[in-house]
C-alpha positions in Angstrom: 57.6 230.2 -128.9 56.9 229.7 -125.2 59.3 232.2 -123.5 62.4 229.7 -121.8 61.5 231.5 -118.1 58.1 228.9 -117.9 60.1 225.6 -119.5 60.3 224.4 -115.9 56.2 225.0 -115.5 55.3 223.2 -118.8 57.3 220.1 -117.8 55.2 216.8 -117.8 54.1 215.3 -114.6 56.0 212.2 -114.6 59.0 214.4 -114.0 57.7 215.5 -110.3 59.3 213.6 -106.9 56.7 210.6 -106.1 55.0 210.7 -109.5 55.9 208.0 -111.3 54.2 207.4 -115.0 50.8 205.4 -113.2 50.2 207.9 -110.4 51.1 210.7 -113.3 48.3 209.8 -115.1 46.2 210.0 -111.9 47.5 213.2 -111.2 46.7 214.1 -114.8 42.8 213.4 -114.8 43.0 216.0 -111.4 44.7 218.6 -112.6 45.8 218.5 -116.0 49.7 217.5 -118.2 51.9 219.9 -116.6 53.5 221.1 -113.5 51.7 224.2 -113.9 48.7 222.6 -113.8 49.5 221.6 -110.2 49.7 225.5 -109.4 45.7 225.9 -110.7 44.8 223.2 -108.6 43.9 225.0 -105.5 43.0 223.8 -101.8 39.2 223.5 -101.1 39.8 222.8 -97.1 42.6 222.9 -94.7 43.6 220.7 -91.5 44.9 222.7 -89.0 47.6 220.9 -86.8 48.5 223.8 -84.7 46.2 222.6 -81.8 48.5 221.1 -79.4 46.5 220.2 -76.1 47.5 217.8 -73.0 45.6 214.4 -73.2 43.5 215.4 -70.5 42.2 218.3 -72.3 41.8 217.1 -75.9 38.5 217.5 -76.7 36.6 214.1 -78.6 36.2 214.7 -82.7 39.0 217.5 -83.4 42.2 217.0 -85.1 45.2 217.3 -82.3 49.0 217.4 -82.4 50.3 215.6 -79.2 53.6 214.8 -77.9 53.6 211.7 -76.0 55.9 208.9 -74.6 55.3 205.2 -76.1 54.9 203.0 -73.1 53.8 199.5 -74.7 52.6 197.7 -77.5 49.0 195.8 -77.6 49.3 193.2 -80.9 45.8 191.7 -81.9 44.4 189.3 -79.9 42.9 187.5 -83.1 43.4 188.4 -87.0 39.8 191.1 -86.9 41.1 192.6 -83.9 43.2 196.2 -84.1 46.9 196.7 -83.3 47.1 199.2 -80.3 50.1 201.1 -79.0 49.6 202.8 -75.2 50.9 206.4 -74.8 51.2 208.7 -71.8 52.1 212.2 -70.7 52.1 213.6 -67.5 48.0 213.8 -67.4 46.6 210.3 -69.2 46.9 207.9 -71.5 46.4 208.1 -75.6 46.0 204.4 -77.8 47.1 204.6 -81.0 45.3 202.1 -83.1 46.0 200.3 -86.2 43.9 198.0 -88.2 45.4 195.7 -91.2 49.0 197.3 -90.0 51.7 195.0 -89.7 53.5 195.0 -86.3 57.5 194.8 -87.3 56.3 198.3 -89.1 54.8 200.0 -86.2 57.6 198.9 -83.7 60.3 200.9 -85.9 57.8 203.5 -86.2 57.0 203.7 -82.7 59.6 202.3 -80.3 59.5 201.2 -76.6 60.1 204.7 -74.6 60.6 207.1 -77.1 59.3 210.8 -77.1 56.8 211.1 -79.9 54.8 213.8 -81.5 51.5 212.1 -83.1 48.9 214.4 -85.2 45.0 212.9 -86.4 41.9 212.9 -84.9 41.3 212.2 -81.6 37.9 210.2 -79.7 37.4 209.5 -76.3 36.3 205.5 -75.9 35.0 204.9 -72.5 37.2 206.4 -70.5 40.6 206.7 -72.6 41.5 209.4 -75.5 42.3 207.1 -79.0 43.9 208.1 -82.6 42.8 205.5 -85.1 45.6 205.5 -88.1 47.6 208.8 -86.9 47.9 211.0 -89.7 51.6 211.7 -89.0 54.0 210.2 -86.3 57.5 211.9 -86.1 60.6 212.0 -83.0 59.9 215.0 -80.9 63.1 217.3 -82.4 61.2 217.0 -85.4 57.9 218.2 -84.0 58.0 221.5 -86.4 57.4 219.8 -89.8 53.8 218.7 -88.9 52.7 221.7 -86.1 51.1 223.7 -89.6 48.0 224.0 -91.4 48.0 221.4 -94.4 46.2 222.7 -97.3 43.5 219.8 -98.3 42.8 219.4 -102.3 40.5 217.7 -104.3 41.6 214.6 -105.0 40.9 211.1 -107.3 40.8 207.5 -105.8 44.1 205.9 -106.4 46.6 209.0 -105.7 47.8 209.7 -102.1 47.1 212.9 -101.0 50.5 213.2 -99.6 52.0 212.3 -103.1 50.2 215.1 -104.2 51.2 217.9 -101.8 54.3 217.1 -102.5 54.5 217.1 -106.0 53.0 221.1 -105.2 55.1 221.3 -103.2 58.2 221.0 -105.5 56.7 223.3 -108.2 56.5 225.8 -105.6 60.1 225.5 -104.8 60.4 226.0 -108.2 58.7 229.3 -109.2 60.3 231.6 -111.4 60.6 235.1 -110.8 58.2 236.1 -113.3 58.1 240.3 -114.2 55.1 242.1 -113.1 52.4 242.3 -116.4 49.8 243.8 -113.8 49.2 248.2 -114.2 51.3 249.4 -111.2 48.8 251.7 -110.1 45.6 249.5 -110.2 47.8 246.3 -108.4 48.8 248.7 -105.1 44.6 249.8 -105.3 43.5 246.1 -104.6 46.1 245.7 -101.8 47.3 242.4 -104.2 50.7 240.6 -103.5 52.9 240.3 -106.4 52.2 236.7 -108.7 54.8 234.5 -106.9 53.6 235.5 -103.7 49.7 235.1 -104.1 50.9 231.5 -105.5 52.4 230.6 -102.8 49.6 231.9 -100.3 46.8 230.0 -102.3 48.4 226.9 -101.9 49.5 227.7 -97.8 45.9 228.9 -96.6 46.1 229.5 -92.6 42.6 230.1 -91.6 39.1 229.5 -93.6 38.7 232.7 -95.1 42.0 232.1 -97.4 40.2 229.1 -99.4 37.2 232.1 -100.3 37.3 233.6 -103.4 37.5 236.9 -101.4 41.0 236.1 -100.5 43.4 238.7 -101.8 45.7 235.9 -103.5 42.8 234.3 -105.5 41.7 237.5 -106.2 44.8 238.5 -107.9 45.1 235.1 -110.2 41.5 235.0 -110.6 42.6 238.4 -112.5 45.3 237.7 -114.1 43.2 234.3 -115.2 40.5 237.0 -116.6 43.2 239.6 -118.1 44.5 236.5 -120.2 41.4 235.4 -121.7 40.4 239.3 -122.0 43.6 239.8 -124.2 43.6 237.0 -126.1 40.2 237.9 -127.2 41.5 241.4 -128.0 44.2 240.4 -129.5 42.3 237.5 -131.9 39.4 240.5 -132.8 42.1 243.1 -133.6 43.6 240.1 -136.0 40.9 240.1 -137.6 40.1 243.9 -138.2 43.6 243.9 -139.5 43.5 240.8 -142.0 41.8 243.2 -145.1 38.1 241.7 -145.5 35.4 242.9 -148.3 32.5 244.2 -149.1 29.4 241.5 -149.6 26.2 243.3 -150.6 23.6 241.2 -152.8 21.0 243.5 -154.2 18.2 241.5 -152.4 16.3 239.8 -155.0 16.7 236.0 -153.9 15.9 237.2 -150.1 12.4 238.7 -151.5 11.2 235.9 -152.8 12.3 233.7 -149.4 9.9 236.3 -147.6 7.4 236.1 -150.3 7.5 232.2 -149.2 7.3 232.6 -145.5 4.5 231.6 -144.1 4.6 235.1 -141.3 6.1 238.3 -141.5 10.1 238.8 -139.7 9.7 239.6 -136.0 11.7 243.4 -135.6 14.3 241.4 -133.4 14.9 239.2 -137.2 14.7 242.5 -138.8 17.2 244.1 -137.2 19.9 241.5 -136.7 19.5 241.4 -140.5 20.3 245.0 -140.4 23.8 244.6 -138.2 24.9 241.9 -140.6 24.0 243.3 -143.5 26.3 246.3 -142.6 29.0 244.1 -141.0 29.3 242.0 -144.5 29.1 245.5 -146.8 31.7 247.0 -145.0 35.5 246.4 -145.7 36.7 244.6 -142.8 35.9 240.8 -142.0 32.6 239.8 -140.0 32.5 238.1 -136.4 28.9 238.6 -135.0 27.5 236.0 -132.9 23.9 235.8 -133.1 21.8 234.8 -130.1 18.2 233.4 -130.0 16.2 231.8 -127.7 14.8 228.4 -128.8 12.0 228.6 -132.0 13.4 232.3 -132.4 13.9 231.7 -135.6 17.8 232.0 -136.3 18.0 229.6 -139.3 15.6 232.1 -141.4 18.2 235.1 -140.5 21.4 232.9 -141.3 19.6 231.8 -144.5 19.1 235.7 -145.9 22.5 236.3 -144.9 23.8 233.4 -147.0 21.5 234.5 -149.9 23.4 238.1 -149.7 26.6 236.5 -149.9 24.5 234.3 -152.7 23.2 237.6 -154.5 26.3 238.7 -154.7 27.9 236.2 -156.6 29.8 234.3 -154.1 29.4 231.1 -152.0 28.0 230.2 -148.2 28.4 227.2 -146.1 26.6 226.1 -142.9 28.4 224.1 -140.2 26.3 222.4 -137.7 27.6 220.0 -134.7 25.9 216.8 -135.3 24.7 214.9 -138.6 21.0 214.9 -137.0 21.5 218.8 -136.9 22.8 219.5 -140.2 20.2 217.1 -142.2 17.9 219.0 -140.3 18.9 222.6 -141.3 19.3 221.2 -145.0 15.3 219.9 -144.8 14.0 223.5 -143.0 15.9 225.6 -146.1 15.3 222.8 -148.6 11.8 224.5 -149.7 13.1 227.9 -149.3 15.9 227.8 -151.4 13.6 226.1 -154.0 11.1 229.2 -153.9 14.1 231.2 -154.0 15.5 228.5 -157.6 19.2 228.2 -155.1 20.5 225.1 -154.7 21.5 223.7 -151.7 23.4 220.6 -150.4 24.8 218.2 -147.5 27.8 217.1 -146.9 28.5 214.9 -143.9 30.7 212.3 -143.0 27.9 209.9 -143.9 28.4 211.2 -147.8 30.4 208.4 -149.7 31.6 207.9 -152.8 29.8 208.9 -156.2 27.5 211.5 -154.1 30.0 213.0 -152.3 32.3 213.5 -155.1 29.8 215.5 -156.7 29.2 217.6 -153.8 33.0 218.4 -153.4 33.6 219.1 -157.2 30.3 221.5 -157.5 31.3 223.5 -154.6 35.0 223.8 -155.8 33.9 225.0 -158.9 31.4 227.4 -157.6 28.5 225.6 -159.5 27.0 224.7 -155.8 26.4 228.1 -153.8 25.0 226.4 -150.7 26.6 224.0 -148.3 25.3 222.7 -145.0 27.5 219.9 -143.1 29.0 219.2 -140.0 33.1 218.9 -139.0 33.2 217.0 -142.5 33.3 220.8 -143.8 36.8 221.4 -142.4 38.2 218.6 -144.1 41.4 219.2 -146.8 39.6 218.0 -149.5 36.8 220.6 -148.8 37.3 223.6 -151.3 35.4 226.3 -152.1 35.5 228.5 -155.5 34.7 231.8 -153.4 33.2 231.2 -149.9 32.4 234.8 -148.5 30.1 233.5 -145.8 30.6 230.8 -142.8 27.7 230.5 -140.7 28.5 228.3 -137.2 25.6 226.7 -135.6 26.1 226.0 -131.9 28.9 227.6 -131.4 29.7 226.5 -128.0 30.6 222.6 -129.8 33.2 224.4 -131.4 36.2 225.9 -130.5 37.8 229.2 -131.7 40.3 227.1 -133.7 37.6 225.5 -135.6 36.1 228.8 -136.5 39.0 230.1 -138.1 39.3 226.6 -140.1 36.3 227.0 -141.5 37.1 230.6 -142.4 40.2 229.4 -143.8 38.4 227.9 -146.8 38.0 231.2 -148.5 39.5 234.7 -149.1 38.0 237.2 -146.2 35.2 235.4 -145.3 33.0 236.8 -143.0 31.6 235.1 -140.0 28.3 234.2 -138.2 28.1 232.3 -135.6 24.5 231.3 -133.6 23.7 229.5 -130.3 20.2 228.6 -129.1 21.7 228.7 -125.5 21.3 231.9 -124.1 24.7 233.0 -122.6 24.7 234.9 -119.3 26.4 238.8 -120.0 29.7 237.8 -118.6 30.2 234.6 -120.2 29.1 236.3 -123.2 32.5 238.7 -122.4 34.8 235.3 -121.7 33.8 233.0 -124.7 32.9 235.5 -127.5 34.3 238.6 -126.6 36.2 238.8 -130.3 32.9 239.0 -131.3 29.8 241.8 -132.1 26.5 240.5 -130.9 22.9 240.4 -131.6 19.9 238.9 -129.9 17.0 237.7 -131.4 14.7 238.3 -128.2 11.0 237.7 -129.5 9.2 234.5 -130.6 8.0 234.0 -134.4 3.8 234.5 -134.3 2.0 231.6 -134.0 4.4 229.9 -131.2 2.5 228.3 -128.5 3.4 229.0 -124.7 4.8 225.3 -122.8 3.0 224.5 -119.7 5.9 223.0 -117.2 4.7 220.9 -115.1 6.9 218.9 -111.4 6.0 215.5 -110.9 8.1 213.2 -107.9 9.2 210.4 -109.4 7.4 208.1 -107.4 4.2 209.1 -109.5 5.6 207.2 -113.0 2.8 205.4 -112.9 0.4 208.3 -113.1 2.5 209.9 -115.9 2.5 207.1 -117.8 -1.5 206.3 -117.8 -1.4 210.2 -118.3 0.8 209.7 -121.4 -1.5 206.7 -122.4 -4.5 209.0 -122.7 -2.4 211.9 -124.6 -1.4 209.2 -127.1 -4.8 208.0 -127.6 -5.8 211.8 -128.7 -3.0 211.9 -131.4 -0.1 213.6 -129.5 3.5 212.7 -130.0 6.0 212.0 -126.8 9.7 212.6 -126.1 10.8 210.9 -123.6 14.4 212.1 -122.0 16.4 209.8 -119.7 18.5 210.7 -117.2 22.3 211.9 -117.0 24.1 209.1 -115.1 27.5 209.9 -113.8 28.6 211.9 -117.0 28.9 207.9 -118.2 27.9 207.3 -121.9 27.2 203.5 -120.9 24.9 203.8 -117.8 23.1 206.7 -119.5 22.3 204.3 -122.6 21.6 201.4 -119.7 19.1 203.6 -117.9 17.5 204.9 -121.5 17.4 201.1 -122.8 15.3 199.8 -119.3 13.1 202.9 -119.7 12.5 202.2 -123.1 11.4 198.4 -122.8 9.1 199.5 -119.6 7.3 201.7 -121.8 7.0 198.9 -124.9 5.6 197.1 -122.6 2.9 199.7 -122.2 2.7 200.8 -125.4 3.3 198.2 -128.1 5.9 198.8 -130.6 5.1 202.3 -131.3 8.5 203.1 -129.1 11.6 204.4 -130.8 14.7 204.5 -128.3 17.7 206.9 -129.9 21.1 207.4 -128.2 24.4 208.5 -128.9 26.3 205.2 -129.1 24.2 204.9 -132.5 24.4 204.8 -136.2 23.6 208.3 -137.8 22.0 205.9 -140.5 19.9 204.2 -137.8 19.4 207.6 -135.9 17.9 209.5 -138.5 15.7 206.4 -139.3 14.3 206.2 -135.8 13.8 210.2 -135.8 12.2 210.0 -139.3 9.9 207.7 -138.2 9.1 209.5 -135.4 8.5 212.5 -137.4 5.9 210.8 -140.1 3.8 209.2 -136.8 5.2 206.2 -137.6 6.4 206.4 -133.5 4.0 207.9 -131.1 6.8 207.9 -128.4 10.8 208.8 -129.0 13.1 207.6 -125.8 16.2 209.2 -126.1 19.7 210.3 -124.3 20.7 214.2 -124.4 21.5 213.1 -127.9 17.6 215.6 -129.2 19.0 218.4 -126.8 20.1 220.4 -130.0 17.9 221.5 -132.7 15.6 218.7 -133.5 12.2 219.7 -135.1 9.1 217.6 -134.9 6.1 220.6 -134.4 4.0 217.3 -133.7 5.5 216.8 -130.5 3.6 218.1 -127.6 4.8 216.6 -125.0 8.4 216.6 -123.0 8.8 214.0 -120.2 12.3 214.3 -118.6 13.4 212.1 -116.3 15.0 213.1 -113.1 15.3 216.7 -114.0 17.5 217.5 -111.5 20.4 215.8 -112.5 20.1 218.3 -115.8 21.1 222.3 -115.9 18.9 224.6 -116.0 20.1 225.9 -119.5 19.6 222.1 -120.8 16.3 221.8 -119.3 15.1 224.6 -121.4 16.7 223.8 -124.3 14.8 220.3 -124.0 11.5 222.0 -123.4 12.3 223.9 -126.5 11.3 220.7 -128.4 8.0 221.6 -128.0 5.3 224.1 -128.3 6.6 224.3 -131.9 3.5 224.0 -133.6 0.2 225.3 -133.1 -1.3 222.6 -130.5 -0.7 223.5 -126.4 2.2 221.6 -125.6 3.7 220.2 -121.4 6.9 219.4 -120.0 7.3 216.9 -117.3 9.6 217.4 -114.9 9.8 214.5 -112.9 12.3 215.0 -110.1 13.9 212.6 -106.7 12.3 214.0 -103.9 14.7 214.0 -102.0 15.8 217.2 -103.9 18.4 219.7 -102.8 17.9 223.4 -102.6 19.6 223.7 -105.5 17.4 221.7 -107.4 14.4 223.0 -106.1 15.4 226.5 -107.0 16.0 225.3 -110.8 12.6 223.2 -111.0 10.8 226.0 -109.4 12.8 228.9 -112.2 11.7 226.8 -115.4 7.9 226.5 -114.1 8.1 230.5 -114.0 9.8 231.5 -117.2 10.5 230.7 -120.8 13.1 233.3 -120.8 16.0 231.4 -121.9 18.4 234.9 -121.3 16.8 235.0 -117.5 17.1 231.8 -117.3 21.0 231.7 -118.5 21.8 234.2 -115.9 19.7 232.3 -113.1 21.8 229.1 -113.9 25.0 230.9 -113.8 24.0 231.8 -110.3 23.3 228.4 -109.2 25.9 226.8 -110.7 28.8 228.9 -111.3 30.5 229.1 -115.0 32.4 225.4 -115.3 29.4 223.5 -115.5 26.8 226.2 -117.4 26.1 224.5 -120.9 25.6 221.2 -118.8 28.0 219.8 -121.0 31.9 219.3 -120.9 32.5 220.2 -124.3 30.8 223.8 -124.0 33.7 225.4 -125.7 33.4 228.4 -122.8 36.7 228.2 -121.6 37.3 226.5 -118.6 38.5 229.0 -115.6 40.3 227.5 -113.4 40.7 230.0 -111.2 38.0 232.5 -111.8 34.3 232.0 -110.7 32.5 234.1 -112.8 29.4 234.6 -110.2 32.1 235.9 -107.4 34.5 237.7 -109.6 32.4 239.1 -112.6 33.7 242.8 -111.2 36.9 241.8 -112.4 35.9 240.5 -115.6 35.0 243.8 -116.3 38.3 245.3 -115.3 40.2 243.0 -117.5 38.3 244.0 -120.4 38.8 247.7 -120.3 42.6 246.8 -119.2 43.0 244.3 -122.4 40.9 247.2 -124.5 43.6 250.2 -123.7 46.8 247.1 -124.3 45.7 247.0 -127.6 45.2 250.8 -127.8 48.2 251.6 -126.7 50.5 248.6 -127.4 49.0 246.5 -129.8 52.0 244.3 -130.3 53.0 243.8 -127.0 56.2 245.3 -127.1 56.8 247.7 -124.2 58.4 246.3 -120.9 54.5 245.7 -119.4 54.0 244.0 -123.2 56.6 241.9 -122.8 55.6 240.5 -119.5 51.9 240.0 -120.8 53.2 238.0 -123.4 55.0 235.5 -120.9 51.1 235.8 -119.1 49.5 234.4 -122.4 51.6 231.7 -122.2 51.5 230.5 -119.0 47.7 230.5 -118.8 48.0 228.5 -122.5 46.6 231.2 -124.7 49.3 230.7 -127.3 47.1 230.8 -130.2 46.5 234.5 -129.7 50.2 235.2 -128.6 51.5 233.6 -132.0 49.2 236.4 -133.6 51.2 239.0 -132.3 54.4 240.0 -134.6 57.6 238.2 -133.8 59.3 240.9 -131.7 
């Protein structure tokens, strides 16, 4: 249960001063459901009011704060014309002016010779100083409540940002007295203010260098932001060293015949992350090793001898990949393998119905079936196993933790493998799967051909497409990638639907167009015939980021590449070079690029290093946005930027490793407090692991 201190933090929006249940939900797509929320959602600027100059000496373009006398009142000479109100002191003149305003309004606002203090920007016009829309207008005796600096936020069309410093504002007022869960000794080295305090300084910055991630108060809940997710991690793995696991150790016959079947030898990077699981499912305690390969490094092969141990063994394996394309896909590559090695093997998706899927569902509860490959359909009640030992998770990053332990649900001490083709920068490695042992697959199979990348403007579409023309006319097979509009689902399918007529109209009906708003039925047909030759060129959304495999495809054309990360990029050029014919990517790019952009383009034409290439991104990009996609599954910092603050990420790792060491339950008065810190930065899922106490 969420301790009773943070009830007032977790309260919905709605509740707040000025947010009534519209501007709530506005307020909501900012920040997030709850008054806490409000406290993550930090300044990016300030305005700083303090500057309080004479007329005379108010210099054009600056924000000023000046106290006037109203002397008379200008209405509009016709409906287009502005509102204007004259003020003096003792050394010129100041027009306030209004446009749209109505003038009963600004007379009660502003009357006849009454003292005023007025705050906005100021321009000199011709010869007189003017404020166009005054930011704030108050009676002189109140002249303290706007002489500050006034934090700016990020903001969403529709809310007022005064609506919104004020709803802060309140859960500021608010803030409980929280007990210290930071080590004494290690909080006076970093010179940090206690947590209430550093709140309330990140949200009342008074000069630039307060908004940087240098500041010591975002330092200090960039910490505690890191020391949560560390310990929820530690607290998660130690969960899982404690639930009892057991031994899994097939005697290897099934897996010889799969390498008897291979067409080429195991690279020593397969061969020895075969090694770490094999010991990892032998031993007594539960597996949960992530498994890391580049794109074409061969994963599926290594999860498919661990399965066949579990196999060997007498026990059942299951495969769980994001997206119905993905999982068929899986079930085709093992299909002849498992044959050669007389398993059987079979898919269950949501697309499964009646009479088939049945069958599936009553062979795999009765133990008959020993493989399973699917997608979410896998977690589903009705989903039983006889004796599932193994879970292997493609794509990790589409699913979260939760999910994981779903799936592991389904049997007694199942172990755990989970694999991503996105290489993961070090530290995000530490933040996402830090519960986890890892091992990276770091070579290519033999036989993989190099891709030549290739940055073409835009403006030369008609050149690629004569050049794609002639490739065509030789036999080679196209993807063609449209760009990410606006994160939108619907312009992205507009701008993939116009780019697939234009090049119909080139190429005759030889053009398949796939996107996400699809059919899996019709997907797979268009991908099928795109496979077979039946389609020379596939135009597509994101939707053939993941995992597709046509070794017939040479060539990658993605359009405005810089609207992609660099992570996606590669895993799009990854759709290539798979067989044994040289294979391109296209880049084609906006010229009018930012730096950025340029520095991505110009990193992909370097390497095929997915792992430098990870790291590289998280550089340019910072953590938020690294998989390219929303639903990365990383967890969302909110207060931490991995790139500035990865020397604390380290900290709170060896700080959450000695917690557990030393107080494993979280019961001491420092436990106690870190328990109210799991909740208030939402990692309930590992507090409830911890024993009631």
């Amino acid at each position: 249960m969420r301790p009773a201190i943070l009830f007032p933090l977790f309260r919905p929006l709605a509740g707040l001063p000025g947010l009534g249940a519209k501007l709530a939900r506005l307020a909501e797509r900012l920040a997030g459901p709850h008054a806490v929320d409000l406290l993550w959602h930090l300044p990016s600027g300030l305005i700083d009011r303090r500057f309080a100059p004479k007329i005379a000496e108010a210099p054009g373009g600056r924000i000023a704060t000046l106290t006037v006398r109203v002397d008379g009142h200008a209405p509009p000479a016709a409906p287009r014309h502005p509102y204007k109100v004259r003020c003096t002191d003792e050394t010129g003149v100041l027009e306030l002016v209004y446009f749209h305003a109505r003038g009963e309004w600004i007379q009660r606002q502003l009357p006849q010779g009454r003292t005023v203090v007025v705050s906005g920007r100021v321009e000199w016009f011709h010869d007189t100083l003017q404020m166009t829309h005054p930011d704030a207008v108050v009676p002189v005796e109140e002249r303290a409540g706007i002489e500050t600096v006034e934090p700016v936020y990020p903001m969403t069309a529709g809310l007022p940002a005064k609506t919104l410093r004020k709803a802060i504002r309140t859960v500021l007022d608010d803030l409980p007295d929280l007990a210290e869960w930071q080590d004494a000794a290690w909080l006076a080295r970093q010179r940090w203010p206690a947590w209430r305090d550093a709140v309330r300084s990140a949200h009342t910055p008074t000069e630039e260098a307060d908004l940087t991630p240098s500041a010591p108060a975002r330092r200090r809940l960039a910490y505690d932001e890191l020391l949560a997710n560390q310990l929820a991690l530690a607290l998660v793995r130690l969960q899982q060293r404690r639930l009892s696991g057991r031994a899994v150790a097939g005697d290897g016959r099934l897996r010889a015949r799969v390498a008897a079947a291979l067409p080429f030898a195991l690279t020593g990077a397969q061969q020895r992350a075969l090694a770490e699981i094999d010991a990892d499912m032998a031993a007594d305690r539960r597996m949960l090793r992530l498994l890391q390969g580049d794109v074409g490094s061969g994963k599926t092969v290594v999860a498919l001898m661990a399965m066949l141990n579990a196999v060997e063994a007498g026990h059942q394996a299951a495969l769980m990949a994001p997206t119905e394309i993905l999982a068929r896909q899986h079930a085709e590559t093992l299909a002849p393998l498992c044959w050669a090695a007389g398993v059987e093997i079979a898919v269950l998706t949501g697309r499964e119905k009646g009479r088939a899927r049945s069958r599936v569902l009553e062979r795999a509860a009765s133990g008959e079936l020993p493989l399973v490959v699917g997608t979410h359909a896998l977690f589903q009640e009705e989903v039983a196993f006889r004796d599932l030992a193994l879970a292997v998770i493609d794509e990790q990053h589409r699913f979260g933790v939760h999910q994981r332990l779903q799936l592991s649900g389904k049997g007694r001490a199942v172990d755990v493998l989970v694999m991503t083709a996105t290489p993961i920068p070090r530290t995000l490695t530490l933040t996402a799967y830090g519960d986890m042992e890892v091992s990276r697959l770091t070579e290519k199979p033999p036989g993989r051909q190099p891709v030549q990348t290739v940055t073409v403007a835009l403006d030369r579409l008609e050149e690629v497409a004569a050049g794609i023309r002639r490739k065509v006319g030789e036999g080679a097979r196209v993807y063609w990638v449209c760009p990410l509009v606006d994160e939108s689902e619907q312009l992205d399918l507009a701008a993939a639907t116009e780019r697939h007529a234009y090049l119909r109209a080139l190429f005759g009906d030889r053009v398949g167009l796939v996107h996400g708003k699809m059919k899996g039925t019709d997907k797979d047909a268009v991908m099928a015939a795109f496979a077979e030759g039946r389609l020379d060129v596939l135009v597509a959304t994101t939707v053939i980021e993941v995992g597709v495999n046509v070794p017939e495809a040479t060539v990658m054309v993605v359009e405005h590449a810089e609207r992609f990360g660099l992570a996606q990029l590669h895993q799009l050029r990854g759709r290539v070079g798979r067989g044994d014919k040289p294979s391109t990517c296209l880049l084609l790019f906006d010229p009018h690029l930012t730096e950025t952009a340029r520095r991505r383009l110009k990193t992909l034409r370097e390497t095929e290093d997915g792992f430098v290439i990870a790291e590289e991104d998280l550089r340019l990009r910072g953590a938020g946005e690294l998989l390219g996609t929303r639903q990365s599954g990383l967890p969302e910092f909110r207060l931490a930027d991995l790139a500035e603050h990865d020397d604390l990420l380290a900290a709170a790792r060896d700080d959450a490793r000695l917690i557990v060491e030393r107080d494993a339950d979280l019961q001491s008065p420092r436990g106690q407090a870190l328990r109210t810190l799991l909740y208030l930065f939402e990692r309930d899922a590992a507090a409830r692991t911890l024993r009631s106490g």
